[in-house]
MIBA-517100 format. One record per residue: x, y, z of N, C-alpha, C in turn; residue number from 0; residue in three letters. Coordinates in steps of 0.2 Angstrom, whole numbers, plus 5000, padded with zeros to 4 digits. Each point is the difference from the previous one (the first is absolute). Layout:
n_X:n_Y:n_Z:ca_X:ca_Y:ca_Z:c_X:c_Y:c_Z:pos:code
X:Y:Z:X:Y:Z:X:Y:Z:NUM:ALA .
...
***
This chain:
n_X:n_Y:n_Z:ca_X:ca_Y:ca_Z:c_X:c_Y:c_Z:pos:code
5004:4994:5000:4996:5006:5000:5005:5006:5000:0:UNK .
4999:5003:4996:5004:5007:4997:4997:5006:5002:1:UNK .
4999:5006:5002:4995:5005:5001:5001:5005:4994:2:UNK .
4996:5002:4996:5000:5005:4996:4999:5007:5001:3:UNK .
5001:5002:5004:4998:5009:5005:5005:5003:4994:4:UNK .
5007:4999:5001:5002:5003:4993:4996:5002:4995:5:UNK .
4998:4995:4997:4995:5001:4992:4992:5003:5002:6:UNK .
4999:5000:5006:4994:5003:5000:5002:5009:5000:7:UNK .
5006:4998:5005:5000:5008:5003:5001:5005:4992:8:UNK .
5005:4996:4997:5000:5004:4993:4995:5000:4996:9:UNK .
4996:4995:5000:4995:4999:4996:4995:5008:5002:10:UNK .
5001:5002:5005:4994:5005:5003:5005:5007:5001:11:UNK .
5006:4999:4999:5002:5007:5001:5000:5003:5007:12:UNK .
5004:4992:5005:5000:5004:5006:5006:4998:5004:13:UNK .
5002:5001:5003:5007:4999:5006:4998:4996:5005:14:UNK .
5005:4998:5004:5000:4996:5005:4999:5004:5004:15:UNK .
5002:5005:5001:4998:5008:5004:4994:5001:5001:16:UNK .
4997:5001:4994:4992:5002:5001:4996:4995:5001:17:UNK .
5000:4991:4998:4997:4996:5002:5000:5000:5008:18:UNK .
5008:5000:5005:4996:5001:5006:4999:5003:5001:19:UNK .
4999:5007:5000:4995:5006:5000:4994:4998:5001:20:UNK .
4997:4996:4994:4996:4998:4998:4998:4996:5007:21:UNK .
5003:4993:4998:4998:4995:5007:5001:5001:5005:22:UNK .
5003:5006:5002:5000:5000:5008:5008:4996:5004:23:UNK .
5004:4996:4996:5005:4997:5003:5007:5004:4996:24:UNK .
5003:4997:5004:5008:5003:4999:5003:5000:4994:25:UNK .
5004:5003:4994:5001:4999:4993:5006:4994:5002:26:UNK .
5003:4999:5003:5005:4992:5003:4996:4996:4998:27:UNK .
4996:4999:5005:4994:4993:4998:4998:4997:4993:28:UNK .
4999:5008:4998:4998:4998:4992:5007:4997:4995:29:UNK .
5005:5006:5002:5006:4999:4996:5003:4988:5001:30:UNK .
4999:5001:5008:4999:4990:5002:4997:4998:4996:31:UNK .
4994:5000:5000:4994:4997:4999:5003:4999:4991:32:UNK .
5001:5006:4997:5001:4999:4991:5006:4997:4999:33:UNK .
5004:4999:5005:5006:4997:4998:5001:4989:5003:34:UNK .
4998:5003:5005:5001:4995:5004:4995:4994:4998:35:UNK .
4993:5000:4997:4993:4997:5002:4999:5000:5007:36:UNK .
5002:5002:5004:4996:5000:5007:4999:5007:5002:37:UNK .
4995:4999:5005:4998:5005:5003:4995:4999:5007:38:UNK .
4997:5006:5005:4996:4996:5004:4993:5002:4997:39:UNK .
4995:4994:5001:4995:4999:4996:4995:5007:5002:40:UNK .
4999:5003:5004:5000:5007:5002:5002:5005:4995:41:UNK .
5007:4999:4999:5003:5005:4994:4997:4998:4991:42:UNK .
5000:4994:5000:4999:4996:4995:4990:5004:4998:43:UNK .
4997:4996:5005:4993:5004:4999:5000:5007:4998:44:UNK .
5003:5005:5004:5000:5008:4998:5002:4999:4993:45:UNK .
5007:5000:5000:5001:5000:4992:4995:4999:4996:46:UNK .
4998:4993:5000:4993:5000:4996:4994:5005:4998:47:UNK .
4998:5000:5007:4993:5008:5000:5004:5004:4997:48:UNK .
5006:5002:5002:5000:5006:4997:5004:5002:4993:49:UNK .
5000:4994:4996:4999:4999:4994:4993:4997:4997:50:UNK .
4995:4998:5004:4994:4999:4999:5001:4992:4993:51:UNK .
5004:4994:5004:5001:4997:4996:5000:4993:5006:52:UNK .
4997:4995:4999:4999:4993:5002:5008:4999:5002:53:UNK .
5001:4998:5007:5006:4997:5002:5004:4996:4993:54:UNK .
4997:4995:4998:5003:4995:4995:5004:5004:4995:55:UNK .
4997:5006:4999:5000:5003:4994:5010:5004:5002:56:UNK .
5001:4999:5004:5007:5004:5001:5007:4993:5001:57:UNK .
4998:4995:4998:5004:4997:4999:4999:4996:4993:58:UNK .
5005:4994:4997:5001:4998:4995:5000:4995:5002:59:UNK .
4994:4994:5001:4998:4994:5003:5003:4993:4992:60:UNK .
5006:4995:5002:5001:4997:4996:4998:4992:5002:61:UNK .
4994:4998:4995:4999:4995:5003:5005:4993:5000:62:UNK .
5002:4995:5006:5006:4996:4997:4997:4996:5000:63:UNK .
***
């Protein structure tokens, strides 16, 4: 499982800056979170809302 935040953030024209703005959590979290695939599932959920997109939708799920 990959996380796609990268692709999304450009796809919309926004930083990692302004998403935690957005979310409400620390721009660290988010910078882990797009690098790493982990995060805490707290941070994971904001993210979401506040790109108004299905948790699933932030990662690149490979069926094995």
């Amino acid at each position: 499982m990959t996380p796609k935040l990268s692709t999304i953030l450009k796809e919309r024209g926004l930083t990692q800056t302004e998403l935690a703005m957005a979310a409400g959590i620390p721009q660290a979290a988010i910078s882990r979170f797009d690098r790493a695939s982990q995060g805490a599932y707290a941070n994971i959920i904001a993210i979401a809302r506040a790109l108004d997109v299905p948790v699933e939708e932030l990662f690149d799920i490979e069926n094995e």
